[in-house]
C-alpha atoms as a printed R data frame, in Angstrom:
   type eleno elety resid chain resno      x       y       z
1  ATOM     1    CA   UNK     A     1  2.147 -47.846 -59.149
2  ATOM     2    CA   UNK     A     2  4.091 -49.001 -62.069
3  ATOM     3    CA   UNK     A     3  1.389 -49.437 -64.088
4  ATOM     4    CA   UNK     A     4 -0.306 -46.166 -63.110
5  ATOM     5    CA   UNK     A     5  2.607 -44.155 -63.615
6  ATOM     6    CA   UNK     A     6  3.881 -45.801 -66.960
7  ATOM     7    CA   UNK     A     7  3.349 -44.233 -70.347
8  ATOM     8    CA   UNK     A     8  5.642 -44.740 -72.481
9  ATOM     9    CA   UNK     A     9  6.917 -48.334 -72.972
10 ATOM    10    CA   UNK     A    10 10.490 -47.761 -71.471
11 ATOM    11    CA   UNK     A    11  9.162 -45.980 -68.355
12 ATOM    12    CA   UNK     A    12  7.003 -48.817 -67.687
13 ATOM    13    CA   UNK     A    13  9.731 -51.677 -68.065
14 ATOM    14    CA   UNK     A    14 12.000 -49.683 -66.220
15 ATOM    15    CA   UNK     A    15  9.748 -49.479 -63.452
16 ATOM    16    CA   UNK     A    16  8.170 -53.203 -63.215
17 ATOM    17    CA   UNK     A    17 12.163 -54.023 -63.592
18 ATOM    18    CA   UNK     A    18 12.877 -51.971 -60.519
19 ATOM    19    CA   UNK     A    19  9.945 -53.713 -58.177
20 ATOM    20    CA   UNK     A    20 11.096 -56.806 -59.564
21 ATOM    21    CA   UNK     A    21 14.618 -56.235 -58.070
22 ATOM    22    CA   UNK     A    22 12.882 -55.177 -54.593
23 ATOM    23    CA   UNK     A    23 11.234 -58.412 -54.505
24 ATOM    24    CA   UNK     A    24 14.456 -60.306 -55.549
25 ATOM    25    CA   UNK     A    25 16.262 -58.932 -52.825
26 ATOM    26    CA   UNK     A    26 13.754 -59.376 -50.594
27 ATOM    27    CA   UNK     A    27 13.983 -63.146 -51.217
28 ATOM    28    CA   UNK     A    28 17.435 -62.930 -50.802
29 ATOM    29    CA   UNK     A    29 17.433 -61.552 -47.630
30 ATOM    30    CA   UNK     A    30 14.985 -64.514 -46.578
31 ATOM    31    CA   UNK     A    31 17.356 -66.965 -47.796
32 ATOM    32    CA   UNK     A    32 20.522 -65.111 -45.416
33 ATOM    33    CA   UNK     A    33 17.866 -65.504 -42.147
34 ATOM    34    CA   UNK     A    34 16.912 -68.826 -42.953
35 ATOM    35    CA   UNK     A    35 20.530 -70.014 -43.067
36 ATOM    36    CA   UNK     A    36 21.929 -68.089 -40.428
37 ATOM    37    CA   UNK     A    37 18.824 -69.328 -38.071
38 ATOM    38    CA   UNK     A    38 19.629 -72.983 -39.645
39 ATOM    39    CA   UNK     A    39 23.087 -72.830 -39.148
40 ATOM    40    CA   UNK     A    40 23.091 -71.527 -35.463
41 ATOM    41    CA   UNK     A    41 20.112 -70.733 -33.701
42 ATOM    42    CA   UNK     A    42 21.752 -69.322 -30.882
43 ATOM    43    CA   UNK     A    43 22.393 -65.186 -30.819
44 ATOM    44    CA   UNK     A    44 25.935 -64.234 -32.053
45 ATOM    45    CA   UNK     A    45 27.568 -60.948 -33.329
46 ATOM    46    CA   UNK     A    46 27.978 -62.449 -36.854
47 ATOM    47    CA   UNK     A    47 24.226 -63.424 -37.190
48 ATOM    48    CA   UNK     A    48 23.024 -60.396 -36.525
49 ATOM    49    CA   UNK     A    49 25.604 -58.526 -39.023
50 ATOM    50    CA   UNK     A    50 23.959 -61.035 -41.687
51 ATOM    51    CA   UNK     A    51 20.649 -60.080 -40.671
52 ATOM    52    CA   UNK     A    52 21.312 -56.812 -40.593
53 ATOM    53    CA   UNK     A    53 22.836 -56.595 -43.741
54 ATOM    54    CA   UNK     A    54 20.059 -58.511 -45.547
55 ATOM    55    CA   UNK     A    55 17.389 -55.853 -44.024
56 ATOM    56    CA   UNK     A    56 19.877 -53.254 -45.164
57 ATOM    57    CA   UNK     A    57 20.066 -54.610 -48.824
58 ATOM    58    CA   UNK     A    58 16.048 -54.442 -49.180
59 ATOM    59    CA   UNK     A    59 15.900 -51.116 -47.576
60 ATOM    60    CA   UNK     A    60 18.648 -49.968 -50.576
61 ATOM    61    CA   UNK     A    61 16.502 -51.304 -53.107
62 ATOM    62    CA   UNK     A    62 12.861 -49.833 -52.159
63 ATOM    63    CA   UNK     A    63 14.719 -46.103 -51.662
64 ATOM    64    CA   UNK     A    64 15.775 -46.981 -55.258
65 ATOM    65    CA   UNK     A    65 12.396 -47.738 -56.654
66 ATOM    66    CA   UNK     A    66 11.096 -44.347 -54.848
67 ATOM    67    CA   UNK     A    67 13.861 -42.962 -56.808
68 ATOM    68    CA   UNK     A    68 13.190 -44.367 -60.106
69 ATOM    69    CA   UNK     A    69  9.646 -43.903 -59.487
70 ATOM    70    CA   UNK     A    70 10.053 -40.331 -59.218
71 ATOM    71    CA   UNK     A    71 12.575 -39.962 -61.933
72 ATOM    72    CA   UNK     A    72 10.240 -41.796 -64.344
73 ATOM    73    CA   UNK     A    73  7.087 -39.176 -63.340
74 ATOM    74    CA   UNK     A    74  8.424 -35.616 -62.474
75 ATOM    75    CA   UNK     A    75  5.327 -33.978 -63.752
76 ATOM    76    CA   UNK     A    76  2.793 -36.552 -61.962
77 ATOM    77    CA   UNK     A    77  3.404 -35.376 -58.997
78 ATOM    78    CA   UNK     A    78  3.817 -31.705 -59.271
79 ATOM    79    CA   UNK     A    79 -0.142 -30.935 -60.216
C-alpha cells in the first residue's frame, strides 16, 4: 500500500518508514516471548503482562500506520 498510495517523495518515505516500524516492533515483541518462554516456561502473572504488553506495542503501531496511511491519502479514498 505504500507504494500505491505514494506520490510525492515524502509521502512515500513517510509511509515505508511507518511499516518499517510495524515490523520492528513486531520483532521486538518476538524477542519479549522468546525470553519470557526461555526464562520460565511455566504460566505466571508477570509473563503474561510481558506478553501482553508486546501484543499491545504491535497493535499501537499498525493503528498508527492506518493513521498515517490515511493522513498521507485523504483524497484516495474519498472517490
Amino acid at each position: 500500500m505504500a507504494f500505491w498510495l505514494g506520490d510525492p517523495p515524502f509521502q512515500l518515505s513517510v509511509l515505508r518508514a511507518v511499516v518499517l516500524l510495524v515490523v520492528i516492533v513486531e520483532v521486538l515483541e518476538a524477542a519479549v516471548v522468546a525470553l519470557v518462554d526461555r526464562i520460565d516456561p511455566e504460566r505466571h502473572g508477570f509473563s503474561r503482562i510481558a506478553k501482553d504488553l508486546g501484543s499491545l506495542s504491535v497493535l499501537l503501531a499498525s493503528i498508527l500506520d492506518g493513521m498515517v496511511s490515511l493522513a498521507v491519502s485523504p483524497g484516495r479514498f474519498a472517490k
